[in-house]
C-alpha positions in Angstrom: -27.0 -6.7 -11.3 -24.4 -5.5 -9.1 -23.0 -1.8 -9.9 -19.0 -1.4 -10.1 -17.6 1.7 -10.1 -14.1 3.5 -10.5 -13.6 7.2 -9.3 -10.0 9.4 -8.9 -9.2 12.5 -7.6 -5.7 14.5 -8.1 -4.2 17.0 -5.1 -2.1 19.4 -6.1 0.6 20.1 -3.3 3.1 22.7 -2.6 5.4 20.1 -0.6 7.3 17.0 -2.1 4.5 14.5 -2.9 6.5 11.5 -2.4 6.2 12.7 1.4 2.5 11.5 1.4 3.8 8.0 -0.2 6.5 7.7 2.3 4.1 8.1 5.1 1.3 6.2 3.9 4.2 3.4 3.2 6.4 3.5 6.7 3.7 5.4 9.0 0.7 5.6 8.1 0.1 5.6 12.2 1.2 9.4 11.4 -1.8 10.3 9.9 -3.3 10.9 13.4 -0.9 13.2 14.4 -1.5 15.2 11.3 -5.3 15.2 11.0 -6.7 14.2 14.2 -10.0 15.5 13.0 -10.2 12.7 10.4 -7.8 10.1 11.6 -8.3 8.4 15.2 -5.5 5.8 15.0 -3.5 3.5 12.7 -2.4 0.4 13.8 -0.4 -2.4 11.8 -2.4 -5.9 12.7 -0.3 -8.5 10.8 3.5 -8.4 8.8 5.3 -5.4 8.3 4.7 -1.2 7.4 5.0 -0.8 3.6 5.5 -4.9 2.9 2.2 -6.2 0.2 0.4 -8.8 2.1 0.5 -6.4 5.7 -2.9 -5.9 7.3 -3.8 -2.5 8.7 -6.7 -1.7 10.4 -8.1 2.3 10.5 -10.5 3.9 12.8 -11.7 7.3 10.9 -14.3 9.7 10.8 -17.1 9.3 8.1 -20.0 11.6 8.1 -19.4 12.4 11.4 -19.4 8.9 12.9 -15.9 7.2 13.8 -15.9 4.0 11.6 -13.4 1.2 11.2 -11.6 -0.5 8.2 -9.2 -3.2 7.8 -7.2 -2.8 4.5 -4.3 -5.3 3.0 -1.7 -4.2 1.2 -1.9 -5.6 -2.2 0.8 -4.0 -4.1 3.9 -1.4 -3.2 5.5 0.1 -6.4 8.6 1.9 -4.9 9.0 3.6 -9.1 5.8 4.3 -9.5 5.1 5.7 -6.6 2.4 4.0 -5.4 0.2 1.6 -3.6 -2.9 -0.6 -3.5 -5.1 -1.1 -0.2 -8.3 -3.4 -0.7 -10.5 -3.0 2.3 -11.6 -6.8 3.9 -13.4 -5.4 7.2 -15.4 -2.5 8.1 -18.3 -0.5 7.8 -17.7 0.5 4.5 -18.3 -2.8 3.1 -21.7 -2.6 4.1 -22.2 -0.5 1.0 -19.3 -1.3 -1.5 -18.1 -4.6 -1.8 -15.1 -5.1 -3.5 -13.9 -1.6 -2.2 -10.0 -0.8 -3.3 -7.7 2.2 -2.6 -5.1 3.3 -4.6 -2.9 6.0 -3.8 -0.1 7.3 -6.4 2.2 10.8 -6.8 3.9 11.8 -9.1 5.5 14.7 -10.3 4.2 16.0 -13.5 6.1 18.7 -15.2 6.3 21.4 -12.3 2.7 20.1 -10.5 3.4 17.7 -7.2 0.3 15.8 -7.3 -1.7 12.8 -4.6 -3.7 10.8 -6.6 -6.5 9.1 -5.1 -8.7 6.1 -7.3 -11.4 4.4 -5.7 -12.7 0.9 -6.9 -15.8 -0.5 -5.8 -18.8 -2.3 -6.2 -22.0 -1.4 -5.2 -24.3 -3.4 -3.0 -27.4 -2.0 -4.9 -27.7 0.1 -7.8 -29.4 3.1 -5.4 -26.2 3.6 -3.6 -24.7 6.5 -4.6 -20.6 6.5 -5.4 -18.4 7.3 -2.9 -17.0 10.3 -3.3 -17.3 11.4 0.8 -14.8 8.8 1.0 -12.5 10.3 -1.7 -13.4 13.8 -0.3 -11.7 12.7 2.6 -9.0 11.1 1.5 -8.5 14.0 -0.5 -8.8 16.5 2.5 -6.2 14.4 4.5 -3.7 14.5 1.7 -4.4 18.8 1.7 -3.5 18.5 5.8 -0.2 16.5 5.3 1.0 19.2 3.0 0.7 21.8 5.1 2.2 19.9 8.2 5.4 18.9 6.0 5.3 22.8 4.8 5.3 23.7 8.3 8.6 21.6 9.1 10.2 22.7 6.0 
């Protein structure tokens, strides 16, 4: 019996949250600029940056290893603030198959927060949940703010 799972993870930011959404919408390709350390490259494969439908394929560093994932854009909400990614290549599917990203901010009452959820299924029950993934999603987020803080 396979093993589906749902985890989320909330930044707190100093700079404009939206930021993140508007990068990870228009340029995600920036992300290597900004964390180098955790991001290799970005590179849009089919349709257009931001546009559901658009295919985008990462190169990252996981547990010290560069891996590779090819998400499509499943949804852009320009009100809510958010987006879906649902990973159809790469080493992480190995593991979790369906795996799906969602990224979201939102302001909430004087808090700027970048919300990360996970959705996954596990290939066996002994695989643990992936929370090095939302670690790092979570530690990118934390290095955009303090790049837009820096050109602010």
């Amino acid at each position: 019996m396979a093993t589906t799972g749902k985890i989320t993870s909330e930044v707190e930011i100093k700079s404009d949250c939206h930021l993140i959404y508007e990068l990870y919408k228009h340029k995600p390709f920036d992300s290597a600029v900004v964390d180098p350390d955790k991001v290799e490259a970005c590179h849009l494969v089919s349709g257009q940056w931001g546009a559901p439908g658009s295919v985008i394929q990462w190169h990252y560093y996981h547990d010290g290893k560069l891996e590779t994932a090819k998400e499509i854009i499943e949804e852009v909400d320009d009100e809510l603030h958010k987006i879906v990614f649902r990973v159809i290549e790469g080493n992480i599917l190995e593991v979790y198959n369906p795996f799906i990203i969602t990224l979201k901010t939102e302001d909430v009452g004087d808090k700027k927060l970048v919300i990360w959820t996970l959705e996954f299924e596990k290939v066996n029950a002994s695989i643990p949940d992936p929370t090095q993934y939302l670690d790092l999603l979570c530690g990118i987020a934390g290095n955009m703010d303090a790049h837009f803080l820096k050109q602010s």
